[in-house]
C-alpha positions as a LaTeX table, in Angstrom:
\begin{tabular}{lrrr}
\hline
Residue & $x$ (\AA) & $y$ (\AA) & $z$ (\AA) \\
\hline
Unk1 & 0.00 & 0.00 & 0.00 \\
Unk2 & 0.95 & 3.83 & $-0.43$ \\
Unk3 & 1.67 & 4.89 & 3.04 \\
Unk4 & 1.82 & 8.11 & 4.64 \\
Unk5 & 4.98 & 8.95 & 6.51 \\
Unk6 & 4.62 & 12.27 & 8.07 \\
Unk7 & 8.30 & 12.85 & 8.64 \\
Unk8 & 10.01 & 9.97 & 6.86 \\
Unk9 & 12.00 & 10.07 & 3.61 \\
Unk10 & 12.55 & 8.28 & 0.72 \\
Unk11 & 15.82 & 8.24 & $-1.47$ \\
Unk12 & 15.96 & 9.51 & $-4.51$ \\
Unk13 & 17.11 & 8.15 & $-7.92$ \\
Unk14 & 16.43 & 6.89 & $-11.85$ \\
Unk15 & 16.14 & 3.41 & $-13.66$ \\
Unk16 & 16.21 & 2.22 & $-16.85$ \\
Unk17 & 15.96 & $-0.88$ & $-18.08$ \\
Unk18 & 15.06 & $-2.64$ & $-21.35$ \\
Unk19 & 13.89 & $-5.91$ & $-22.70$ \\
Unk20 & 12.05 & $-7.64$ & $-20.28$ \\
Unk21 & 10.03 & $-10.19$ & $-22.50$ \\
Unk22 & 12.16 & $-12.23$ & $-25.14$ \\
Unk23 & 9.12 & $-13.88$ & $-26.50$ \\
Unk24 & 6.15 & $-11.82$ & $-28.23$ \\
Unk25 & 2.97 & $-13.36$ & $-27.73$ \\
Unk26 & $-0.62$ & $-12.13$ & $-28.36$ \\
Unk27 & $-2.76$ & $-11.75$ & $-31.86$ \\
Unk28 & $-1.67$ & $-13.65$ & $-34.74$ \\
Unk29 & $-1.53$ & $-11.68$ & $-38.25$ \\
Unk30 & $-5.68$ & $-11.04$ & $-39.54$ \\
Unk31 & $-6.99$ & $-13.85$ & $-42.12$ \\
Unk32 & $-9.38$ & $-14.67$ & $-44.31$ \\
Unk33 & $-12.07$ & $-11.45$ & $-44.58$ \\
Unk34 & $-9.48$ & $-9.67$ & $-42.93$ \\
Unk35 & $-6.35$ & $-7.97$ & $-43.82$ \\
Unk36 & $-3.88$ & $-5.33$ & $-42.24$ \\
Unk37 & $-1.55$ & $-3.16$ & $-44.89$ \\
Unk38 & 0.71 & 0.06 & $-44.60$ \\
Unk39 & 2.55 & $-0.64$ & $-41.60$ \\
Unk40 & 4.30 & 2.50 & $-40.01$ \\
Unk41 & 7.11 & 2.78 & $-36.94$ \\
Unk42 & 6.81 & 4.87 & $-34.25$ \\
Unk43 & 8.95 & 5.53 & $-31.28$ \\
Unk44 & 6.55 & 6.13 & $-28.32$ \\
Unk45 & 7.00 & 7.58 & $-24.62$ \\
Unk46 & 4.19 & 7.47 & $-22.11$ \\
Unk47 & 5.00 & 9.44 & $-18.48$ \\
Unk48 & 3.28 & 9.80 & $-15.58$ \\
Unk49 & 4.11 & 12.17 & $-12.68$ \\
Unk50 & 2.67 & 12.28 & $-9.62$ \\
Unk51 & 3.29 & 14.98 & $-6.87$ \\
Unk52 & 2.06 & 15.46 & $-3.22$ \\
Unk53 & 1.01 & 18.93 & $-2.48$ \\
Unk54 & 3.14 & 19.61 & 0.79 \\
Unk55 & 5.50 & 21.98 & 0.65 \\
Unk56 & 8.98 & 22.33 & 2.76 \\
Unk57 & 7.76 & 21.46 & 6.23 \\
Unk58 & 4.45 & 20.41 & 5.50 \\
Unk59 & 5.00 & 16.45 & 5.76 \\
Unk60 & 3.12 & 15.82 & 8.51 \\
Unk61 & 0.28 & 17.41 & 7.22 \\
Unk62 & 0.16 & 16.01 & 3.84 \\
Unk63 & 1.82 & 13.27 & 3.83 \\
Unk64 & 4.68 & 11.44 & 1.46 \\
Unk65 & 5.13 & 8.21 & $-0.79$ \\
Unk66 & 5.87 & 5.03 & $-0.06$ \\
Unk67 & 5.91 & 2.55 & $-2.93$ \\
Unk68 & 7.63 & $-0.73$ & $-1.10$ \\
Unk69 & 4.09 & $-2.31$ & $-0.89$ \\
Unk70 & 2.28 & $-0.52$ & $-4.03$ \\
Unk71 & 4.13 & $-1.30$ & $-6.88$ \\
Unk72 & 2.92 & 0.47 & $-9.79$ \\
Unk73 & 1.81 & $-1.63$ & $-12.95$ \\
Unk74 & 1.52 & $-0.28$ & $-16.44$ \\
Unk75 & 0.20 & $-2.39$ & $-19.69$ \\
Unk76 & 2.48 & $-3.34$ & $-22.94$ \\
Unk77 & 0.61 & $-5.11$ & $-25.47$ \\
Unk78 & 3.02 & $-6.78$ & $-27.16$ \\
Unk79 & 1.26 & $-8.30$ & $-30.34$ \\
Unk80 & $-2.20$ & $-7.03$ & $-31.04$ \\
Unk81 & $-4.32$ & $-7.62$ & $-34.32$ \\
Unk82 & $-2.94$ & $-4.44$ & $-36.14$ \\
Unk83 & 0.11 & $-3.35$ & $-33.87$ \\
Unk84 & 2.78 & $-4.63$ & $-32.55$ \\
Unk85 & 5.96 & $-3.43$ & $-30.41$ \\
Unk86 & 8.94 & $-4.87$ & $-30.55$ \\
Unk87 & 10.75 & $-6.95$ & $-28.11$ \\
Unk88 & 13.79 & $-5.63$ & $-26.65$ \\
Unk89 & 13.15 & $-1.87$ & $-27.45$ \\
Unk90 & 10.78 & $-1.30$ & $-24.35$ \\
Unk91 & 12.17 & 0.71 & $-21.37$ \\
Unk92 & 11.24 & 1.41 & $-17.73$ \\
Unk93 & 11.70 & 4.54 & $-15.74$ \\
Unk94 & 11.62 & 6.02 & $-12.37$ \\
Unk95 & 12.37 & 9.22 & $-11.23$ \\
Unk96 & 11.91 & 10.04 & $-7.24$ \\
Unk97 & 12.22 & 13.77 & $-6.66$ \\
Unk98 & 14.13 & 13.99 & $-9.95$ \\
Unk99 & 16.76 & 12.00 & $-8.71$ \\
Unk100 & 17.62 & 8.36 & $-10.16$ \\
Unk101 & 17.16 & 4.78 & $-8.81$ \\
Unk102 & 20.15 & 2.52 & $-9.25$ \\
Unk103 & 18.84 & $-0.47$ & $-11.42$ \\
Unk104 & 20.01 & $-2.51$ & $-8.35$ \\
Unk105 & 17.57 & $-0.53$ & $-6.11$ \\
Unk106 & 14.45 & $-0.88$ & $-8.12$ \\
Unk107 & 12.27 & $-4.31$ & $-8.33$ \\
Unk108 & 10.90 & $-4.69$ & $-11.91$ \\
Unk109 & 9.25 & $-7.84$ & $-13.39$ \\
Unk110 & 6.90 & $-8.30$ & $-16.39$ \\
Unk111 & 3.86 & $-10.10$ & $-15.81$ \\
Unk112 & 1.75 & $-11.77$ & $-18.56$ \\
Unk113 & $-0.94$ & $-14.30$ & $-18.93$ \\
Unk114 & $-2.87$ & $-11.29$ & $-18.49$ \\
Unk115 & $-6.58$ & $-10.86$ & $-21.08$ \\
Unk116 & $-5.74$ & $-10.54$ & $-24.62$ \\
Unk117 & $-2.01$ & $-11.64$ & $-23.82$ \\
Unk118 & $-1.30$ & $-8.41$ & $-22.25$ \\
Unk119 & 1.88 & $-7.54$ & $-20.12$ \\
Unk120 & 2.24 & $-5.73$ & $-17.38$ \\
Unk121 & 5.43 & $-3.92$ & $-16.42$ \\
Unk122 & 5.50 & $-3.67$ & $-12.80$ \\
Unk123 & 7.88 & $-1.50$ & $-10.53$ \\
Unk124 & 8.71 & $-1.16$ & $-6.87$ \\
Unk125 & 10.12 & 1.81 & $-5.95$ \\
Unk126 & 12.21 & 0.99 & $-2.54$ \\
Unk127 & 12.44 & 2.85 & 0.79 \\
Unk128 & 16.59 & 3.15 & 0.70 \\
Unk129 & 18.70 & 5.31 & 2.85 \\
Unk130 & 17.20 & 8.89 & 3.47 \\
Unk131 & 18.34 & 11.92 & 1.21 \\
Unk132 & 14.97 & 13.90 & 0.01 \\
Unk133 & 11.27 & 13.00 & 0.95 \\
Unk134 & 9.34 & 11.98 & $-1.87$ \\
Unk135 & 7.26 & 14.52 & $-2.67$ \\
Unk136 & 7.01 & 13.54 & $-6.34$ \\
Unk137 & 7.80 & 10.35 & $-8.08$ \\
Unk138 & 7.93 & 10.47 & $-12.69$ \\
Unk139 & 7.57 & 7.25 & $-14.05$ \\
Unk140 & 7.00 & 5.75 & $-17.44$ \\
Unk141 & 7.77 & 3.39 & $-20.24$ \\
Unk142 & 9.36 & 3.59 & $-23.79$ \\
Unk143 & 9.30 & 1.56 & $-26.62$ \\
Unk144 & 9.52 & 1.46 & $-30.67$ \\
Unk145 & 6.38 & $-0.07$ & $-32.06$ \\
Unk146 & 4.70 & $-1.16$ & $-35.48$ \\
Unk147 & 0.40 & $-0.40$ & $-36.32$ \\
Unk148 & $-1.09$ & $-1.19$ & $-39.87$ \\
Unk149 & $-4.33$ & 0.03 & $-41.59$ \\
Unk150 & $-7.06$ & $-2.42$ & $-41.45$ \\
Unk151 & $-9.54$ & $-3.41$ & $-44.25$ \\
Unk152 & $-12.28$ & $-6.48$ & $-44.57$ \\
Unk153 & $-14.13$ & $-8.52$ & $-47.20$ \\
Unk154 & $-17.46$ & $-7.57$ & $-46.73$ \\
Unk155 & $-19.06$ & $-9.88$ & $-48.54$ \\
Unk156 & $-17.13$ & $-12.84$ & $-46.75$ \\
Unk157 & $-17.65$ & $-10.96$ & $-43.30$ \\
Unk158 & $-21.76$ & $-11.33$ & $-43.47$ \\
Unk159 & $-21.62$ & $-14.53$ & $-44.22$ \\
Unk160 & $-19.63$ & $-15.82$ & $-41.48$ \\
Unk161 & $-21.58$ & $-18.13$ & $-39.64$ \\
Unk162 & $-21.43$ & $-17.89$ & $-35.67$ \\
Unk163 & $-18.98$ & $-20.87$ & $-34.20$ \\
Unk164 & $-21.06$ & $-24.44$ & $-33.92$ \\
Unk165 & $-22.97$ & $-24.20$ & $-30.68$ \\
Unk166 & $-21.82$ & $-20.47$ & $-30.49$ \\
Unk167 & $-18.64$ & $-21.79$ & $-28.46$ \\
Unk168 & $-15.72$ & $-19.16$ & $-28.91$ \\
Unk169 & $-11.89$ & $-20.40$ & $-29.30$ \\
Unk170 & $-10.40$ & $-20.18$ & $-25.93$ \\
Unk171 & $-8.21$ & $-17.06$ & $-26.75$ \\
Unk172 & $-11.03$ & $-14.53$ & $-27.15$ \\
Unk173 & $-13.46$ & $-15.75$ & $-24.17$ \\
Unk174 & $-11.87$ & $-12.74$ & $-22.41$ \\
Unk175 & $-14.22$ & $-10.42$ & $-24.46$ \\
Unk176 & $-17.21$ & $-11.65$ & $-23.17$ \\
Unk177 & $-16.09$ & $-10.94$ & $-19.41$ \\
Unk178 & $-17.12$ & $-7.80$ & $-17.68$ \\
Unk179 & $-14.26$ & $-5.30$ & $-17.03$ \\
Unk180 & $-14.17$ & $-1.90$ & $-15.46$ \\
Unk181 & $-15.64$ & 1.11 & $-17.13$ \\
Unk182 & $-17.63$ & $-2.33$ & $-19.37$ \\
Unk183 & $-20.14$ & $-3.77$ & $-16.81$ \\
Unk184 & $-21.39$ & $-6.36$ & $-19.58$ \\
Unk185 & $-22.79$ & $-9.14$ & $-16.62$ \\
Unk186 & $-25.14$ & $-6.84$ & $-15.45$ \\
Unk187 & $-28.80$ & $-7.96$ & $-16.60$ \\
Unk188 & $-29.82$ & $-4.08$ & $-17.58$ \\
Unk189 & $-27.60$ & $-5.31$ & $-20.86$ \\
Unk190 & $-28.90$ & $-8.43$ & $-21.52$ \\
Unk191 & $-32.33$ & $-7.70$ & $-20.96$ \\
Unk192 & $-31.91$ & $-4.49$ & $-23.67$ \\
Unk193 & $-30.32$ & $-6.70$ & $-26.29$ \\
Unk194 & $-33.43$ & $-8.76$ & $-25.96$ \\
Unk195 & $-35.52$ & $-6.36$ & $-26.35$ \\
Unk196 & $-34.01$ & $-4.40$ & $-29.55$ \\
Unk197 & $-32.91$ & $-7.75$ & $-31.23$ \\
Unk198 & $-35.20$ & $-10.56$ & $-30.22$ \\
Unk199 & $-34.88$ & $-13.23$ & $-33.07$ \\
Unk200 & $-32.22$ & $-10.99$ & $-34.97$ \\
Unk201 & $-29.66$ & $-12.84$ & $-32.01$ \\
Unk202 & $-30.79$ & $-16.32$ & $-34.02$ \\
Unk203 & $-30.79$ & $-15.16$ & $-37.64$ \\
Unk204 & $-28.39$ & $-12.40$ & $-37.87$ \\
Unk205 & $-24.82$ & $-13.60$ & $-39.01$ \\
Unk206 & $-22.20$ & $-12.35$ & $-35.93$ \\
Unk207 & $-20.68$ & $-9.83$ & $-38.34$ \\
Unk208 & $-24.35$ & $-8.19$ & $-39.35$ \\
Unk209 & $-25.82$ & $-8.38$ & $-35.42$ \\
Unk210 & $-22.54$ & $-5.96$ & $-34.39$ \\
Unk211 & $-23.44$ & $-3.67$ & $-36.96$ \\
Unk212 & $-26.76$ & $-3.34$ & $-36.07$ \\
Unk213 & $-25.32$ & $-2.82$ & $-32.45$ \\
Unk214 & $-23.25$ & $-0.27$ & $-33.32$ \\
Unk215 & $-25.50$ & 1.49 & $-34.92$ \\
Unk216 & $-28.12$ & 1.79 & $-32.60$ \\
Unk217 & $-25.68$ & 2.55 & $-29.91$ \\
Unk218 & $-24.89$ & 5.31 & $-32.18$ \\
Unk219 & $-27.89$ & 7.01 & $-33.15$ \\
Unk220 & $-28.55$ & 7.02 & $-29.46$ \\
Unk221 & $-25.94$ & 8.40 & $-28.01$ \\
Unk222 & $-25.07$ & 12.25 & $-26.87$ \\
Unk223 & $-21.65$ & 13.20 & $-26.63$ \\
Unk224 & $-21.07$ & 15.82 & $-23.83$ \\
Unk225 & $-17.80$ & 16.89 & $-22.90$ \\
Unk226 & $-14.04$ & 16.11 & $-23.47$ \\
Unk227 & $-12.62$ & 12.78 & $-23.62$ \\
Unk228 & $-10.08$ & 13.95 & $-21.05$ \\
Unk229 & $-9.43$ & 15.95 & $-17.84$ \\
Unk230 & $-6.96$ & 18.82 & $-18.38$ \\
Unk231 & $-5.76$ & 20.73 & $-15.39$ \\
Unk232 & $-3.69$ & 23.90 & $-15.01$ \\
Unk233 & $-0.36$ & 21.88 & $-15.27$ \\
Unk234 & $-1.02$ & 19.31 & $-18.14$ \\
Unk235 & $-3.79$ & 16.24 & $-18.79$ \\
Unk236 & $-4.50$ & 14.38 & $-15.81$ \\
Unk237 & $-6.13$ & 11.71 & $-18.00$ \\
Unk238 & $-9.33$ & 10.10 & $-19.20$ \\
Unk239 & $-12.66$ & 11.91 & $-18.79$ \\
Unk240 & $-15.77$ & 8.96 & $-18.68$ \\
Unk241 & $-18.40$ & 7.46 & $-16.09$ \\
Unk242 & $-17.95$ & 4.00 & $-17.66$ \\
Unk243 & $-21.09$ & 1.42 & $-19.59$ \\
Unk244 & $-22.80$ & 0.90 & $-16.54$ \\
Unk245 & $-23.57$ & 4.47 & $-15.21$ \\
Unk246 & $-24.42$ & 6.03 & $-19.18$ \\
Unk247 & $-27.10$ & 3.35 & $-19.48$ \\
Unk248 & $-28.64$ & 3.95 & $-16.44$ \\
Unk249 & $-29.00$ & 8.10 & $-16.43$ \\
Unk250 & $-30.47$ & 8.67 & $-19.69$ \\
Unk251 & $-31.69$ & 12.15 & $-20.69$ \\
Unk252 & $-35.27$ & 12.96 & $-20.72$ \\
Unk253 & $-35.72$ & 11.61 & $-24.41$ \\
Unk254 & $-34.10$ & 8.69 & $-23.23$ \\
Unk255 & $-30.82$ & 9.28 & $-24.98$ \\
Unk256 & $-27.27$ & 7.84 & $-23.81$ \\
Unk257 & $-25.36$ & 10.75 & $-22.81$ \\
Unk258 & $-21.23$ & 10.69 & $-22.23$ \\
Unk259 & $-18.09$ & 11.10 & $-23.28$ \\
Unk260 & $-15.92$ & 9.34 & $-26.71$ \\
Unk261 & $-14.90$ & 6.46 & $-24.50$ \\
Unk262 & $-18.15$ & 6.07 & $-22.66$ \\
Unk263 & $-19.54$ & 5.60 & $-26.42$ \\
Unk264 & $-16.71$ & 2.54 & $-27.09$ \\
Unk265 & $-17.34$ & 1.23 & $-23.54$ \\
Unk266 & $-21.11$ & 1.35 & $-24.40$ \\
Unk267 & $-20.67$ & $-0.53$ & $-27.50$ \\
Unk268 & $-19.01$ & $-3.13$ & $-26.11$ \\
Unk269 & $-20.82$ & $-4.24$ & $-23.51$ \\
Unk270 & $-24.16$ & $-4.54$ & $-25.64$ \\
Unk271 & $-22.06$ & $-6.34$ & $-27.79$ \\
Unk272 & $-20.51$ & $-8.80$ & $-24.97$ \\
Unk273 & $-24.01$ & $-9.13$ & $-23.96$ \\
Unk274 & $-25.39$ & $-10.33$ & $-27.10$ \\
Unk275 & $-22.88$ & $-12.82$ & $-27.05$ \\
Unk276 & $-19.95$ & $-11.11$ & $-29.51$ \\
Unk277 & $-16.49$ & $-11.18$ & $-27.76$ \\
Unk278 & $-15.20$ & $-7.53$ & $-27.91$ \\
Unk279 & $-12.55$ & $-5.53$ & $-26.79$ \\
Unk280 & $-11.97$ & $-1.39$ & $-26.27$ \\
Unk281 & $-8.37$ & $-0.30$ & $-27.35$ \\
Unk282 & $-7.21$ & 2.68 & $-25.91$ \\
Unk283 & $-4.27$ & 4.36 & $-27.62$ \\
Unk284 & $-2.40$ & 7.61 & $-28.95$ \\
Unk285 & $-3.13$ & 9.86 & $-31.94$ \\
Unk286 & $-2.07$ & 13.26 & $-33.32$ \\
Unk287 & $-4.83$ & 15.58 & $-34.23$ \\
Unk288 & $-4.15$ & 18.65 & $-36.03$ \\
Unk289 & $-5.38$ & 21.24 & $-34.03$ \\
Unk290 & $-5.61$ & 25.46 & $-34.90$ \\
Unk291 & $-2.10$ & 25.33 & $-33.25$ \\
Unk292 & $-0.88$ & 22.52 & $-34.74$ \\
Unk293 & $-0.32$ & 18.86 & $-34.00$ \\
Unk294 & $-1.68$ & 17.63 & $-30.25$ \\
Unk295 & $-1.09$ & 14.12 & $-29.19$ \\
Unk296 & $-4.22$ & 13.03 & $-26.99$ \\
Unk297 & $-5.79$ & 9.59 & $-26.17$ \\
Unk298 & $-7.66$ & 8.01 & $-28.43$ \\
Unk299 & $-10.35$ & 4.69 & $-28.29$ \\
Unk300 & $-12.03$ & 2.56 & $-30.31$ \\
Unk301 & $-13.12$ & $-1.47$ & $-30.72$ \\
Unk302 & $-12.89$ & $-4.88$ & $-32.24$ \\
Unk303 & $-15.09$ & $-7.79$ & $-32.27$ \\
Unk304 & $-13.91$ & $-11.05$ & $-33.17$ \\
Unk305 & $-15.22$ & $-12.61$ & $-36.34$ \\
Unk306 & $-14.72$ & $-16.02$ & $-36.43$ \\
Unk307 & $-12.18$ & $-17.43$ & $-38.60$ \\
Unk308 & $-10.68$ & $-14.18$ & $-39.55$ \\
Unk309 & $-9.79$ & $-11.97$ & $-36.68$ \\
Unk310 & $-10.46$ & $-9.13$ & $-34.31$ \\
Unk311 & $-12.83$ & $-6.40$ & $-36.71$ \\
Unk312 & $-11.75$ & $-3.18$ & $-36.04$ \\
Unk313 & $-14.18$ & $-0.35$ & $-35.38$ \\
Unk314 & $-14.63$ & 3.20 & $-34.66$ \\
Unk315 & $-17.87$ & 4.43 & $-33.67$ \\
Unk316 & $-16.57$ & 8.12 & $-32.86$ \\
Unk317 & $-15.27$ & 8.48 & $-36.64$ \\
Unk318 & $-18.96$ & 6.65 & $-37.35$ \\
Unk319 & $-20.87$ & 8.64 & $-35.14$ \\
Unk320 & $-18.87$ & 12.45 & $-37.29$ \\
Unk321 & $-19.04$ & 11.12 & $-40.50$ \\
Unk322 & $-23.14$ & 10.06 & $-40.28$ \\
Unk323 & $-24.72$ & 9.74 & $-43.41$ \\
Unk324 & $-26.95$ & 6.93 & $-45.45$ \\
Unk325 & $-24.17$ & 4.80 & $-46.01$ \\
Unk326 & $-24.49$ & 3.49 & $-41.94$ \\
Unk327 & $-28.41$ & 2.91 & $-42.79$ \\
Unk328 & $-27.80$ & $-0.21$ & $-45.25$ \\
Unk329 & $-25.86$ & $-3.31$ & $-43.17$ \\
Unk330 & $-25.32$ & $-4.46$ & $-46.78$ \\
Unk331 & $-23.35$ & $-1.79$ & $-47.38$ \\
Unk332 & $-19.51$ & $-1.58$ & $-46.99$ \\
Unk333 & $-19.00$ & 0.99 & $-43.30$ \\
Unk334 & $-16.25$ & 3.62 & $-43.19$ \\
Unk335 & $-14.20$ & 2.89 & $-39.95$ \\
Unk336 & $-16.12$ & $-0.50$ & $-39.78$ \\
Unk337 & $-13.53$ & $-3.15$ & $-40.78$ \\
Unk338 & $-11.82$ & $-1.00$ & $-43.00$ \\
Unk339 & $-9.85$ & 2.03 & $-40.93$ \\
Unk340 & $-7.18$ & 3.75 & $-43.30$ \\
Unk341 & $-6.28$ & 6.21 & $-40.32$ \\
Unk342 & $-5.73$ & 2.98 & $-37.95$ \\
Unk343 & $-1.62$ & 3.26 & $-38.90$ \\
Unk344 & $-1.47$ & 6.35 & $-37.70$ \\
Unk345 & $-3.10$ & 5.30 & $-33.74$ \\
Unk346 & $-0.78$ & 4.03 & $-31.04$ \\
Unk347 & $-1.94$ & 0.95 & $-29.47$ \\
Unk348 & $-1.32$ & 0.91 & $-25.50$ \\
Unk349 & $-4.07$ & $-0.72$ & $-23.72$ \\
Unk350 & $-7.34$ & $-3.01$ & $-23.87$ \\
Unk351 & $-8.34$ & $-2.30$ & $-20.54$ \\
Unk352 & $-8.63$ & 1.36 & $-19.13$ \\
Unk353 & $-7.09$ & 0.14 & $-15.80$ \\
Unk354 & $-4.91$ & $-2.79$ & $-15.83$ \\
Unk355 & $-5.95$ & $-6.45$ & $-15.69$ \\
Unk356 & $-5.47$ & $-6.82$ & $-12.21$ \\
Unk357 & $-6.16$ & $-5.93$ & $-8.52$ \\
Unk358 & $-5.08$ & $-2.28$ & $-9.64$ \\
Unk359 & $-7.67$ & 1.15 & $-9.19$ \\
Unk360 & $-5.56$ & 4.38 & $-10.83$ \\
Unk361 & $-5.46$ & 6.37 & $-8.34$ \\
Unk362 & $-6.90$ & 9.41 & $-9.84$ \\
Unk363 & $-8.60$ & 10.05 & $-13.25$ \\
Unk364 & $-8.03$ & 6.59 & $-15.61$ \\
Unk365 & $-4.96$ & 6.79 & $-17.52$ \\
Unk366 & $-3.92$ & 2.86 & $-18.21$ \\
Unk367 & $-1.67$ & 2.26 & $-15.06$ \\
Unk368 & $-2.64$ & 1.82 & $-11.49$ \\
Unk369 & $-1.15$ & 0.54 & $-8.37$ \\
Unk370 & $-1.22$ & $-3.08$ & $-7.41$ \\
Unk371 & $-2.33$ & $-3.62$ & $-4.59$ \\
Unk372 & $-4.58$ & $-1.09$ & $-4.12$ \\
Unk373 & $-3.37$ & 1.49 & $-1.86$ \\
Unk374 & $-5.04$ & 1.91 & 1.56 \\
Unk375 & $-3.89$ & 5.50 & 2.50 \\
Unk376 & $-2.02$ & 7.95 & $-0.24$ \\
Unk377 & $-1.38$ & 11.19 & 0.15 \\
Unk378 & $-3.16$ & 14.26 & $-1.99$ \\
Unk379 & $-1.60$ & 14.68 & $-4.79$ \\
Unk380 & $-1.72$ & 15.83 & $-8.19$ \\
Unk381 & $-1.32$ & 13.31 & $-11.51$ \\
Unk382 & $-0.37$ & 14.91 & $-15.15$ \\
Unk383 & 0.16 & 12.38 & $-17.73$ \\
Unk384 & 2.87 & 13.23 & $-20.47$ \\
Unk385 & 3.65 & 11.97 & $-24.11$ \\
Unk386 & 5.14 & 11.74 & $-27.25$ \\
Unk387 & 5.05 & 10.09 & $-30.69$ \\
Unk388 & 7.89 & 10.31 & $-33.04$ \\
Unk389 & 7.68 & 8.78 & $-36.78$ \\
Unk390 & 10.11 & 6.29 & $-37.68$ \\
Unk391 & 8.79 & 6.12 & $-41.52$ \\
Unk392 & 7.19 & 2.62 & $-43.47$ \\
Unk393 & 7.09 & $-0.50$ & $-40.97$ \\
Unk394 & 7.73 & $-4.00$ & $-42.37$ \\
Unk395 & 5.29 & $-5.69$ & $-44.45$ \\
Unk396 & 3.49 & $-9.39$ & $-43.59$ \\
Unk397 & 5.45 & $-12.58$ & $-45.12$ \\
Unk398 & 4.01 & $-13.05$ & $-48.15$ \\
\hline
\end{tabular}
């Protein structure tokens, strides 16, 4: 746990170390009514800094960190269905009062077996001999990573049957699991997929059932606010209430109302309920901005078609571009299967708190603590980043 220590003090220092996992494991290359082209490189750094609000003398009333028994645990995904990072080019960090941590002070281990094959990096900062009290602690991870465009066979996607007795391949069963922020084992979402699809969950192909889905989730949905919590100092990180809470405080027309992610997190679980495994994927992108280019967070989903993959889709970029093409399920969807723009997102997470017995401790932002911490100090969290280009990626075999 994160204790509070009044007077006691924490020594300072940095850490870096790189390739923890030797073996990628995770998605396996889309087939069938599914393909991935245009792979680009990026090098990508994702920071977090947290800092307690006492001042010189004020430790006893505020309090300072102590990480020996709250390690903190952030996701890699090592091999999704359109990205990829590459093994031996991911770093750790820690910074304690902008001082360094010997690698010989700091416990750091990789975890995996995790949903979707995801790994977690997780690091101990110690309680060494005292120097400064730890009033703020900058953390993060590195790494050089690969993402592709995504396209489908649309023909070849609506008639994919659902698997014989509707039993899912081991792999994905973790997309029909709730998760937080995607409540999908509560009945409320059952009992509305019922009632809007009735029969349509026995005759629809699995491909044309999510696109009805989607589309209703859509058309009923309010977006109000920012995807993200800015403060005076930076982004403090993801701005949502979460499936759950948007279903159950419509408006007074009985419209969904939330944020971007509360959308994806919406879609999911309807689609989880109706029996579809799905996944969010929460990620990077640059928008271009009045100003110029802003690197934000960025959301979207997949649901696995059987046979062929994890179907990429963005209900956001469906949800802005509107239009009569999204009436017709026969039709071929924009940013449904096919996302030209999906090269240019940063893959970092399928959950929006890690896969574990973590809770962020502040606004979501992908890592947490693990355990949860019983006592923390206040503090303040601003999340940092940055994407550079590394040019064309490598292409598939074949």
């Amino acid at each position: 746990m994160v204790k509070r220590l009044g007077s006691a003090v924490v020594a300072a220092s940095l850490l870096t170390v790189a390739g923890f996992v030797r073996v990628a494991e995770g998605d396996s290359p889309p087939i069938n009514a599914l393909r991935r082209y245009e792979p680009r490189l990026y090098d990508v750094s994702y920071t977090v800094t947290i800092q307690t609000q006492a001042a010189t003398g004020d430790a006893a009333r505020y309090g300072l960190f102590q990480f020996d028994e709250a390690p903190i645990v952030m996701p890699v995904i090592f091999m999704g269905q359109y990205s990829k990072v590459f093994v031996n080019t991911d770093q750790g960090f820690v910074f304690v009062n902008e001082h360094r941590v010997p690698p010989e002070k700091l416990a750091m281990s990789r975890e995996k077996d995790k949903p979707y094959n995801t790994h977690l990096l997780r690091m101990v900062v110690p309680q060494v001999t005292p120097q400064m009290m730890a009033r703020s602690v900058r953390w993060g991870v590195s790494f050089r990573t690969q993402t592709w465009s995504a396209d489908i066979d649309e023909n070849l996607a609506q008639r994919t049957a659902w698997p014989r007795d509707r039993a899912w391949p081991d792999h994905v069963k973790d997309g029909l699991a709730a998760q937080w922020g995607i409540e999908s084992d509560n009945p409320i979402f059952r009992t509305m997929v019922q009632a809007a699809y009735g029969d349509h969950l026995l005759t629809e192909t699995p491909y044309r059932l999510a696109k009805k889905i989607v589309a209703d989730t859509i058309n009923n949905f309010q977006i109000n606010g920012e995807g993200v919590n800015r403060g005076l100092y930076g982004l403090h990180g993801l701005n949502m209430r979460g499936a759950l809470a948007v279903v159950t405080t419509p408006d007074r027309v009985k419209r969904w109302i939330g944020t971007e992610h509360d959308l994806v997190c919406v879609c999911i679980a309807l689609l989880r309920a109706a029996g579809i495994p799905a996944r969010p994927v929460i990620g990077l992108e640059e928008i271009l901005t009045g100003t110029g280019d802003k690197t934000t967070f960025v959301s979207w989903g997949e649901f696995y078609l059987p046979n062929s993959g994890w179907v990429a889709f963005d209900p956001n970029a469906i949800r802005g571009k509107g239009g009569s093409q999204y009436s017709n399920l026969a039709n071929k969807w924009e940013f449904f299967g096919r996302l030209d723009d999906l090269n240019r997102r940063v893959v970092l997470a399928y959950h929006f708190i890690p896969p574990a017995t973590v809770e962020t401790p502040r606004n979501p932002a992908l890592w947490g603590w693990d355990p949860r911490p019983q006592k923390q100090p206040s503090y303040d969290q601003t999340i940092t980043f940055t994407i550079t280009k590394r040019g064309r990626g490598e292409d598939d075999p074949g």
